[in-house]
N, C-alpha and C positions, 0 to 999 in steps of 0.2 A: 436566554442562552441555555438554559435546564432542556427546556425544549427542543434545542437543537441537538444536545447529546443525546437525551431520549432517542430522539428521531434516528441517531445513527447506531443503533442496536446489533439491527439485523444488516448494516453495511459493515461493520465489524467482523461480524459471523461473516459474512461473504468474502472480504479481504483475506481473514484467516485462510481459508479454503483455497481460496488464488492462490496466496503467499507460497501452502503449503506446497500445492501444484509446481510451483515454479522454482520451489527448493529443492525438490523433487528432478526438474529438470537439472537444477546447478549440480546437485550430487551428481548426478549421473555424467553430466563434462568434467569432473573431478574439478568442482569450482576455477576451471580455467575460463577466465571471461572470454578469450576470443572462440572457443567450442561455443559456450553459450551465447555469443553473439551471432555465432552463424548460425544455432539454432533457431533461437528469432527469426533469422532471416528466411531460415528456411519453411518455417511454418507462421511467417507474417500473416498469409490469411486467416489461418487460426484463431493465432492471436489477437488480432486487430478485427477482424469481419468475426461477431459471434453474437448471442441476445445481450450482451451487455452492452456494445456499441449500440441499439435502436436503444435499450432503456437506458443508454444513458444519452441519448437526442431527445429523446419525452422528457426526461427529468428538468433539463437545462432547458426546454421549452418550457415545462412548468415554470421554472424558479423566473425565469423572465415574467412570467405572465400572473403569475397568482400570490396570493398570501404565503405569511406562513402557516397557516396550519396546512391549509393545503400540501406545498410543498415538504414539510415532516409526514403529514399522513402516507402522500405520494411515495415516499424517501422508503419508509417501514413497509411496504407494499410490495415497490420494485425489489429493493433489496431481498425482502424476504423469499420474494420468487427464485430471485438469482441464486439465490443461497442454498434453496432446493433442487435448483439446477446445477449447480455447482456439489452438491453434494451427491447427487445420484449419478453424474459424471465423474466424479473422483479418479482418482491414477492411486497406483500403488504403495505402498508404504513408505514412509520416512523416516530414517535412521538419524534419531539426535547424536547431532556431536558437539564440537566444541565449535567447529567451523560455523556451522548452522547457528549455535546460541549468540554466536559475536555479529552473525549477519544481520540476524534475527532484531539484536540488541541497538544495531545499527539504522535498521527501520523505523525498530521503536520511536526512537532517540529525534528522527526525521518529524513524526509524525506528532511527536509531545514538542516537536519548537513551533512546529505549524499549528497546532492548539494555544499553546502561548501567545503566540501573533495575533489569530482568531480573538482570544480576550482580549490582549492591549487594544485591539482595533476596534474590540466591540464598546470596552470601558471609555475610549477616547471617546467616544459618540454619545455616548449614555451619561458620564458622569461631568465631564469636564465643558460640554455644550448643552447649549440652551435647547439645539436645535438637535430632536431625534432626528437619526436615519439610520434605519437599519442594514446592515450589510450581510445579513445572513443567509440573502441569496445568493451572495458571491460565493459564500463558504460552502453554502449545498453546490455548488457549480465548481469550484475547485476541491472539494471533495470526487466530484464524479471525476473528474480528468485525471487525478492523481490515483483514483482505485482503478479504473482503464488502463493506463500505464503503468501496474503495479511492476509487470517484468519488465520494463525498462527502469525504474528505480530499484530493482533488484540489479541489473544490469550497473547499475552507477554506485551501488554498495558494495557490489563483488571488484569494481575497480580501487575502490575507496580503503576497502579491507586487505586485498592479496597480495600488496606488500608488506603488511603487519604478518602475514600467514609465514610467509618467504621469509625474515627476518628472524620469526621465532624460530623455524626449521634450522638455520645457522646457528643459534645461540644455543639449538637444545643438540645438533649435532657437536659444536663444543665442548659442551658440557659432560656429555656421553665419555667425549675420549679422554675427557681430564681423569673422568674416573675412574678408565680403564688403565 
């Protein structure tokens, strides 16, 4: 399992950069998910048809077909390309706020249950059975799906979050006038 985080180093690095990308787009619809959804929609090819769609059909061909070292070696390769790709494409600045840190926080939070899961599934095979089998090319394969559709889970966090947003906007505009 050591080896499987290894291996997602430079897909980390690449996630960040997406993420950042696509925060980037949220600010700019003033985190209103249905602007951002029609964004999406409007630059679907973009998003969807780009080098991360082919390397992520090579990947999941890998992980079906080969080991693991293979597929980690594969993993730190592709990734780190994309990362390099992703970085000398870059978009413009990102302005931290509070909105960003909660969305942010919310990803996180996504991606440490789906690590969890990752262990219990992997401890169940390893300690509690007689019989290995490894599942860690499910997780290089649901790995790549879920970093592809990173703006659509940005998409489902901005739903998840913007009534917390709208709720606190009432509380802090009550509070305002208590004081005045």
């Amino acid at each position: 399992m050591i080896f499987f985080y290894v291996s997602l180093v430079t897909y980390v690095s690449f996630l960040v950069l997406k993420y950042r990308n696509a925060f980037i787009e949220l600010e700019k619809d003033n985190y209103d998910t249905k602007k951002y959804n029609n964004w999406l929609k409007q630059n679907l090819k973009q998003i969807l048809i780009n080098p991360e769609l082919f390397v992520g059909i090579i990947l999941i061909i890998i992980c079906l077909f080969c080991n693991l070292k293979v597929i980690g070696i594969s993993f730190v390769i592709a990734y780190m390309g994309l990362f390099l790709y992703a970085l000398k494409t870059k978009k413009g600045k990102i302005k931290i706020n509070q909105k960003i840190v909660i969305r942010s926080i919310v990803v996180l939070i996504f991606y440490i249950l789906l690590n969890i899961w990752f262990n219990i599934d992997y401890l169940t095979y390893h300690i509690q059975s007689a019989l290995i089998f490894e599942n860690a090319p499910l997780y290089y394969i649901i790995a790549v799906i879920i970093g592809y559709l990173s703006y659509y889970l940005l998409l489902i966090v901005n739903l998840i979050v913007s009534p917390f947003n709208k709720s606190n906007k009432t509380k802090n505009k009550k509070q305002t006038k208590k004081h005045k």
